[in-house]
N, CA, C and O atoms as a Tinker XYZ file with bonds, in Angstrom:
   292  protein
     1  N    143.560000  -69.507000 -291.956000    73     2
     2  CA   142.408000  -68.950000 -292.630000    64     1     3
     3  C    141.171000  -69.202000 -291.762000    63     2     4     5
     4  O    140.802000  -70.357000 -291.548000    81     3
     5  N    140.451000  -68.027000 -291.203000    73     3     6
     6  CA   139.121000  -68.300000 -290.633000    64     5     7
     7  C    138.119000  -68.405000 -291.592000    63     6     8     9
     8  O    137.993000  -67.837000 -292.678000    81     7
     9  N    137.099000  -69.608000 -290.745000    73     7    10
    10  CA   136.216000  -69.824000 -291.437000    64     9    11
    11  C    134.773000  -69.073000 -291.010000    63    10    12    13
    12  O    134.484000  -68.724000 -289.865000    81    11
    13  N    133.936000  -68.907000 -292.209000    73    11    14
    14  CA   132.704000  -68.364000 -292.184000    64    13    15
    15  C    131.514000  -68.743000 -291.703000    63    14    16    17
    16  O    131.131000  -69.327000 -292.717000    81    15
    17  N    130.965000  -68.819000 -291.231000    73    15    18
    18  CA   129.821000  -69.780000 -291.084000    64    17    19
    19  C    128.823000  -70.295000 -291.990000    63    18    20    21
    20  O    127.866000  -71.010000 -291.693000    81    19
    21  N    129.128000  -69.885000 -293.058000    73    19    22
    22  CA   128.133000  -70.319000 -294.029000    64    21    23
    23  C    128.823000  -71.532000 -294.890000    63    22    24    25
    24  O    128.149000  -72.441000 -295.377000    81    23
    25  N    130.017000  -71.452000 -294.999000    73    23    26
    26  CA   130.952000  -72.236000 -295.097000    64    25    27
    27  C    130.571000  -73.639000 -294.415000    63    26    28    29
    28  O    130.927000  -74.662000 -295.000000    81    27
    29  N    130.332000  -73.672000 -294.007000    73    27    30
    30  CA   129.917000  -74.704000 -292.822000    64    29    31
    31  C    128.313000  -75.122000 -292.488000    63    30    32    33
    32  O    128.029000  -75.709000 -291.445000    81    31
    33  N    127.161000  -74.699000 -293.633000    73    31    34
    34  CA   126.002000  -74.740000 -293.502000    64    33    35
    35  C    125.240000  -74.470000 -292.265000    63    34    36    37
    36  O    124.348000  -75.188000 -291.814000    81    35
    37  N    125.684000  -73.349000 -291.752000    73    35    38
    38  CA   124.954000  -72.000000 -291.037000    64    37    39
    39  C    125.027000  -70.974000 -290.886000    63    38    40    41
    40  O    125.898000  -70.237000 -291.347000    81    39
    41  N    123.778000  -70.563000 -289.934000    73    39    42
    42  CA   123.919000  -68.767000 -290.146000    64    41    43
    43  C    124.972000  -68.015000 -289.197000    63    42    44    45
    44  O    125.293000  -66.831000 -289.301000    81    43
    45  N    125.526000  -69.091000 -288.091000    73    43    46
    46  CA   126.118000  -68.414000 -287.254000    64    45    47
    47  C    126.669000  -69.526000 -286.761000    63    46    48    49
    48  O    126.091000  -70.544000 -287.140000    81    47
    49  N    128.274000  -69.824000 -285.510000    73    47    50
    50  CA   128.784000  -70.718000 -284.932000    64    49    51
    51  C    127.862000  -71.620000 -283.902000    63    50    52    53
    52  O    128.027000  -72.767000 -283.488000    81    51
    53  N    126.787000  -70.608000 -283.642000    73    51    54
    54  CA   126.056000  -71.004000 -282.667000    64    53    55
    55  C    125.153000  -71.998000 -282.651000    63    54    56    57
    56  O    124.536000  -72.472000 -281.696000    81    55
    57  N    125.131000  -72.257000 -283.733000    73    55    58
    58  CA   123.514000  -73.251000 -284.654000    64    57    59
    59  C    124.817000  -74.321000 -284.320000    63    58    60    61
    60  O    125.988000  -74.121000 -284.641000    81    59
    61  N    124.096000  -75.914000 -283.338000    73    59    62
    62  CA   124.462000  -76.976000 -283.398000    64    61    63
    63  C    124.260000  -77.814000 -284.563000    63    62    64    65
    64  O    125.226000  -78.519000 -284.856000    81    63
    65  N    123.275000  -77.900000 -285.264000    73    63    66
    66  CA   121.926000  -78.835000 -286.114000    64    65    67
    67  C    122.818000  -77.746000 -287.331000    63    66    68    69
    68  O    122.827000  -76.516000 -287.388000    81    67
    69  N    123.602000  -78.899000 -288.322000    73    67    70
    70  CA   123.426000  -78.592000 -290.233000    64    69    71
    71  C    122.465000  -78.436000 -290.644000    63    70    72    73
    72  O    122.643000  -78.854000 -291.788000    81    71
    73  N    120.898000  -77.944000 -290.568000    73    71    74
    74  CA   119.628000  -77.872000 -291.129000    64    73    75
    75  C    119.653000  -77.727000 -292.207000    63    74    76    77
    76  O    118.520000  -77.981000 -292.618000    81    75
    77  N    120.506000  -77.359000 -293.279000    73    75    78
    78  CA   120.622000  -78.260000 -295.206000    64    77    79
    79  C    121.000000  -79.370000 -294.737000    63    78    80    81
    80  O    120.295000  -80.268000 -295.198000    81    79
    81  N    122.009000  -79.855000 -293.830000    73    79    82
    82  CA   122.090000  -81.169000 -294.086000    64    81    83
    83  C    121.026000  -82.050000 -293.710000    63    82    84    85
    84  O    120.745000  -82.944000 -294.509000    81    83
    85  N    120.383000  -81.961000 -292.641000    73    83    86
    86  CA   119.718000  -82.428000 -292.031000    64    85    87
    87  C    118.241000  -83.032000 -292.929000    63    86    88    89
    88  O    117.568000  -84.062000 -292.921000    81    87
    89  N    118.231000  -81.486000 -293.794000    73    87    90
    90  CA   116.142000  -81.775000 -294.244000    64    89    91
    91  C    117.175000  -82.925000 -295.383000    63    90    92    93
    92  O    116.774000  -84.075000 -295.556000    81    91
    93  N    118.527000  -82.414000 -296.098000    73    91    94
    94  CA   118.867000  -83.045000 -297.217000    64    93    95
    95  C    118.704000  -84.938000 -296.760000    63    94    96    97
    96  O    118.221000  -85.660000 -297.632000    81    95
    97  N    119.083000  -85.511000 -295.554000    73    95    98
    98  CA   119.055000  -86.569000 -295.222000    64    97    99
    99  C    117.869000  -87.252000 -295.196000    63    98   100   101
   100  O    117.640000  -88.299000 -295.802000    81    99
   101  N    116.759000  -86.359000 -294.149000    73    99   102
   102  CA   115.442000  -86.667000 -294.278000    64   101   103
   103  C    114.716000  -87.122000 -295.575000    63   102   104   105
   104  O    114.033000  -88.137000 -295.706000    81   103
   105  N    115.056000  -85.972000 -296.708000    73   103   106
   106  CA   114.427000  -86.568000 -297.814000    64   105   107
   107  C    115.122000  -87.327000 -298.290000    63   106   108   109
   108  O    114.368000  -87.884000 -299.088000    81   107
   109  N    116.490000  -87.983000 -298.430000    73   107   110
   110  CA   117.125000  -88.694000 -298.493000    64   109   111
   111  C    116.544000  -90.482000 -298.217000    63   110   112   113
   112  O    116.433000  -91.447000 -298.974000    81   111
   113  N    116.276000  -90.264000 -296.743000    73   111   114
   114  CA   115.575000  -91.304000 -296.245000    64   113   115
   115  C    114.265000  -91.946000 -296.125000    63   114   116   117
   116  O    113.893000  -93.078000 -295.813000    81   115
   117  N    113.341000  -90.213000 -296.682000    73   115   118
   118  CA   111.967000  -90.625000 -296.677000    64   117   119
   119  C    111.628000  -89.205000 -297.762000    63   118   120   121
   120  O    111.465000  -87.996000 -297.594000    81   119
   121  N    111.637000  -90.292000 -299.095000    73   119   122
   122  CA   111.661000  -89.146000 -300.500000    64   121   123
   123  C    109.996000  -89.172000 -300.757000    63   122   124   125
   124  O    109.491000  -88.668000 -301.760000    81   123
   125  N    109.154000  -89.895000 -299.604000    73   123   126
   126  CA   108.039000  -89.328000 -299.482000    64   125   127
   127  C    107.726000  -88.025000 -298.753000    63   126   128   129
   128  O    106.511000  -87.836000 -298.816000    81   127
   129  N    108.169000  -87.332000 -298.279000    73   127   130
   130  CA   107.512000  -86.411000 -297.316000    64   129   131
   131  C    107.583000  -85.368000 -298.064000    63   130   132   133
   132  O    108.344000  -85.222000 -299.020000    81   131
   133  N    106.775000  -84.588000 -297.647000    73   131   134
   134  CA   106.487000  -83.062000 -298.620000    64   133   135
   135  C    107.283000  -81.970000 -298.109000    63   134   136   137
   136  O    107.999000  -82.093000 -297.116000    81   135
   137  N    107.208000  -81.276000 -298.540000    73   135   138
   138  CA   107.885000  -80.236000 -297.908000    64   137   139
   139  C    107.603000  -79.528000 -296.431000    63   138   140   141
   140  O    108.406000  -79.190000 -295.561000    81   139
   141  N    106.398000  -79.449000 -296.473000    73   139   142
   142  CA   105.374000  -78.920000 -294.809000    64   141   143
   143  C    105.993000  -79.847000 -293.764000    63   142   144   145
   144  O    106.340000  -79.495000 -292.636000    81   143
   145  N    106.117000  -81.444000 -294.432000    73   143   146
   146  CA   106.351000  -82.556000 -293.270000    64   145   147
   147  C    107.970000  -82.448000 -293.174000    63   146   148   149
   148  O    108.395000  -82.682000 -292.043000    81   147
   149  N    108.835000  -82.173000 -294.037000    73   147   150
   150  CA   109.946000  -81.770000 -293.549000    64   149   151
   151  C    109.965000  -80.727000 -292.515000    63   150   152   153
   152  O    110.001000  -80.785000 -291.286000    81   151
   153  N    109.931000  -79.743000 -293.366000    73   151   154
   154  CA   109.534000  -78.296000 -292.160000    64   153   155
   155  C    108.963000  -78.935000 -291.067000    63   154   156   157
   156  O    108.923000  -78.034000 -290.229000    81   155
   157  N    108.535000  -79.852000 -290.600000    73   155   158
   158  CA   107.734000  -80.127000 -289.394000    64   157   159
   159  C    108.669000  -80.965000 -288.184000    63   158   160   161
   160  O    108.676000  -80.821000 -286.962000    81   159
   161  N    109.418000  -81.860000 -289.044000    73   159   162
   162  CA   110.743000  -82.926000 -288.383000    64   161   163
   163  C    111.603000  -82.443000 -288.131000    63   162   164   165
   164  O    112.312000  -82.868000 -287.219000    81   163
   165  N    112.044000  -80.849000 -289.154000    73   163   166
   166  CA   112.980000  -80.344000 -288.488000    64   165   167
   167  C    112.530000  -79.360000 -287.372000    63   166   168   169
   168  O    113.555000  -79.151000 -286.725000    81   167
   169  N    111.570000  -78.694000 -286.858000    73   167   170
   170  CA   111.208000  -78.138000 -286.427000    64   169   171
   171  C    111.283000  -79.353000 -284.733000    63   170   172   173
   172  O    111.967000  -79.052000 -283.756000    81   171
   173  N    110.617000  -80.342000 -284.797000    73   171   174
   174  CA   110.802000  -81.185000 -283.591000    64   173   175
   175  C    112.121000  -81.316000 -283.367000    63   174   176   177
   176  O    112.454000  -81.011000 -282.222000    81   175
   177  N    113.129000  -81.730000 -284.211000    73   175   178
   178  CA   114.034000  -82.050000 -284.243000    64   177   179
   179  C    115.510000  -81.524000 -283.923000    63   178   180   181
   180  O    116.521000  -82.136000 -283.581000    81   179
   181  N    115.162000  -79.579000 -284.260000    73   179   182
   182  CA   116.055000  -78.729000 -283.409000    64   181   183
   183  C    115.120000  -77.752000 -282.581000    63   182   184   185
   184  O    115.553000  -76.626000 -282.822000    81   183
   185  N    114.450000  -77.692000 -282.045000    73   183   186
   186  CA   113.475000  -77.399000 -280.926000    64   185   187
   187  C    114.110000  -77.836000 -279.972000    63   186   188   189
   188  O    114.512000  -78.950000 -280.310000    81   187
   189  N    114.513000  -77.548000 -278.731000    73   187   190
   190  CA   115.292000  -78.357000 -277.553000    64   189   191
   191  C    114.218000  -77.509000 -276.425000    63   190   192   193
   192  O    113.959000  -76.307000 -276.366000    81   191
   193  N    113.545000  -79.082000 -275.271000    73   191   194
   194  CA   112.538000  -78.243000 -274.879000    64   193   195
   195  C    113.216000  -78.122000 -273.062000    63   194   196   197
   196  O    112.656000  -77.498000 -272.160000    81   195
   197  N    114.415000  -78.842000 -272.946000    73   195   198
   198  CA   114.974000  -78.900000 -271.571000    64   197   199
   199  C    115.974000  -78.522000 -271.764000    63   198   200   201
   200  O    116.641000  -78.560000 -272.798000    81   199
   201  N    116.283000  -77.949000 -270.395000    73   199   202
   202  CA   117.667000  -77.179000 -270.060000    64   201   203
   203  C    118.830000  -77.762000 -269.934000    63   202   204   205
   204  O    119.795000  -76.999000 -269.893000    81   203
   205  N    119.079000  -79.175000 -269.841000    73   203   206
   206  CA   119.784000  -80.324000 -269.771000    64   205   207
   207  C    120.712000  -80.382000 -271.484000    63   206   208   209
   208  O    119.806000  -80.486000 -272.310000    81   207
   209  N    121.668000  -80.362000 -272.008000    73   207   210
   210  CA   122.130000  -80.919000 -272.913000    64   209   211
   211  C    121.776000  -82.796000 -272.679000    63   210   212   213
   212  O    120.927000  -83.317000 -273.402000    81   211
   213  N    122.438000  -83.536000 -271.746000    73   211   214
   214  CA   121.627000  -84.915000 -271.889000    64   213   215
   215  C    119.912000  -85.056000 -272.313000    63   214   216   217
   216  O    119.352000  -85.919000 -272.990000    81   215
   217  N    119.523000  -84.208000 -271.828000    73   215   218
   218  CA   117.986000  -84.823000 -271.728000    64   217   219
   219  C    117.416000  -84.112000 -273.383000    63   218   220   221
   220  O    116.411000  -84.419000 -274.024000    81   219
   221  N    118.365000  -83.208000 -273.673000    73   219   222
   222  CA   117.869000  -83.110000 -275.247000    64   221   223
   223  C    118.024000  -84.046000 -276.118000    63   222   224   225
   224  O    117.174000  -84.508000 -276.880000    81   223
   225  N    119.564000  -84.441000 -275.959000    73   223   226
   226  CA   120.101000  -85.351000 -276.946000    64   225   227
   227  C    119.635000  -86.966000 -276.641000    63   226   228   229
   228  O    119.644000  -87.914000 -277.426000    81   227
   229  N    119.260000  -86.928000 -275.334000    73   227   230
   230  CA   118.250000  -88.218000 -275.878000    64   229   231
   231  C    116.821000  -87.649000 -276.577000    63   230   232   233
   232  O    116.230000  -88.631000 -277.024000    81   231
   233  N    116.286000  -86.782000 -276.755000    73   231   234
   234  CA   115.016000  -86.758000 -277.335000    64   233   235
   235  C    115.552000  -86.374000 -278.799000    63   234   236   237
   236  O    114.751000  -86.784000 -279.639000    81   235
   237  N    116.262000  -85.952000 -279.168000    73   235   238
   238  CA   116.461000  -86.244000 -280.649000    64   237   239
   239  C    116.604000  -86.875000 -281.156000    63   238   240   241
   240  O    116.093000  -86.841000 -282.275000    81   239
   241  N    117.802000  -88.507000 -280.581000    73   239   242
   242  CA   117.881000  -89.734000 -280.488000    64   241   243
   243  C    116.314000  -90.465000 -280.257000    63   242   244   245
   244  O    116.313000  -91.556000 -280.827000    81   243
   245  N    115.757000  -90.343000 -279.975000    73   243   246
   246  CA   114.246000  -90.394000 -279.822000    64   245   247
   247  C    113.899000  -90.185000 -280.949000    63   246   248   249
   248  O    114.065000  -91.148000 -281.698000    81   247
   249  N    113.359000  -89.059000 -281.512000    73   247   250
   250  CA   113.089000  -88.713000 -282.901000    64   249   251
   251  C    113.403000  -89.228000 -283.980000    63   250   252   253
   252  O    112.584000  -89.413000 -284.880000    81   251
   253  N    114.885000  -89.599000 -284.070000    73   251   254
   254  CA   115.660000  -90.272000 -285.179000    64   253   255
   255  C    115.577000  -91.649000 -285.164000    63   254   256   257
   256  O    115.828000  -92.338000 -286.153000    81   255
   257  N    115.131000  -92.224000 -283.754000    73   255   258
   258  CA   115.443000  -93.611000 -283.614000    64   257   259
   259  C    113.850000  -94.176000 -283.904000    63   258   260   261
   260  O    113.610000  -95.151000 -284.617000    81   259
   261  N    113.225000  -93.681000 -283.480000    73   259   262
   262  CA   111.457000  -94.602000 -282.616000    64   261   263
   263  C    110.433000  -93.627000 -283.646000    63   262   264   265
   264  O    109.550000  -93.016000 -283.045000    81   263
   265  N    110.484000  -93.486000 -284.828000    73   263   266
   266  CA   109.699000  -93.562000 -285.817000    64   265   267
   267  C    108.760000  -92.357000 -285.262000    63   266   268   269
   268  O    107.935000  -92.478000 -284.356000    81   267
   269  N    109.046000  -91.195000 -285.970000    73   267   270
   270  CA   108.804000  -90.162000 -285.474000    64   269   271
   271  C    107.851000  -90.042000 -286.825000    63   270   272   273
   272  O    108.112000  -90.628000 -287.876000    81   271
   273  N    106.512000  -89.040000 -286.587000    73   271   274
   274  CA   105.453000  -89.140000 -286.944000    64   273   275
   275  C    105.093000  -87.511000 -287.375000    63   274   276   277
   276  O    105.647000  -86.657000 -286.683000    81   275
   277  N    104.503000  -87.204000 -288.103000    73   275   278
   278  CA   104.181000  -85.949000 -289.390000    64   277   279
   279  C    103.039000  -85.964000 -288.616000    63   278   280   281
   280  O    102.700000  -86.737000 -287.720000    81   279
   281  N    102.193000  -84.457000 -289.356000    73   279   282
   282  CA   100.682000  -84.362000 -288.875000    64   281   283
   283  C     99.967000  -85.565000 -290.122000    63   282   284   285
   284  O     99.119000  -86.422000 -289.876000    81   283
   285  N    100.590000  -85.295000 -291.394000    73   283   286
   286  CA    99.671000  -85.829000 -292.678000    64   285   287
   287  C    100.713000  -86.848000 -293.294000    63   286   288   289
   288  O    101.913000  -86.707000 -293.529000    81   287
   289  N     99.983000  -87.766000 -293.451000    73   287   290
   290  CA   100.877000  -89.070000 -294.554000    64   289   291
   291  C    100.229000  -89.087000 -295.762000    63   290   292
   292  O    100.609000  -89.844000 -296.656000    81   291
C-alpha cells in the first residue's frame, strides 16, 4: 500500500521538517508563545540558508539547542 503524503504530515515527499509536528512541540515546550512567535521559529527553523546539508543541520541544532529568540516576549 502506497503512502500519501499527507498521511505523513505533509504536502509533498519533499518537505524534510513535520511542520504540525514541529509548531505542535514548540507549543508543547513553550505554551507561552503566540501564534506570530511560532510562525516565526518555524520559519528560522525550516529556512535552510547554505548549500551544505552539514552546515544546515548544525544551524537548526543551533536553534533548538542555544535558546533561540522571538521578535516579542
Amino acid at each position: 500500500m502506497q503512502q500519501q503524503p499527507g498521511q505523513s504530515f505533509r504536502t509533498s515527499f519533499s518537505e524534510v521538517v513535520l511542520k504540525p509536528k514541529l509548531r505542535e512541540a514548540l507549543v508543547k515546550i513553550n505554551p507561552f508563545l503566540t501564534d506570530v512567535q511560532v510562525d516565526e521559529l518555524e520559519r528560522k527553523i525550516t529556512t535552510f540558508q547554505k548549500s551544505s546539508l552539514l552546515e544546515n543541520n548544525q544551524q537548526v541544532l543551533h536553534y533548538l539547542l542555544e535558546n533561540t529568540t522571538v521578535s516579542k516576549n
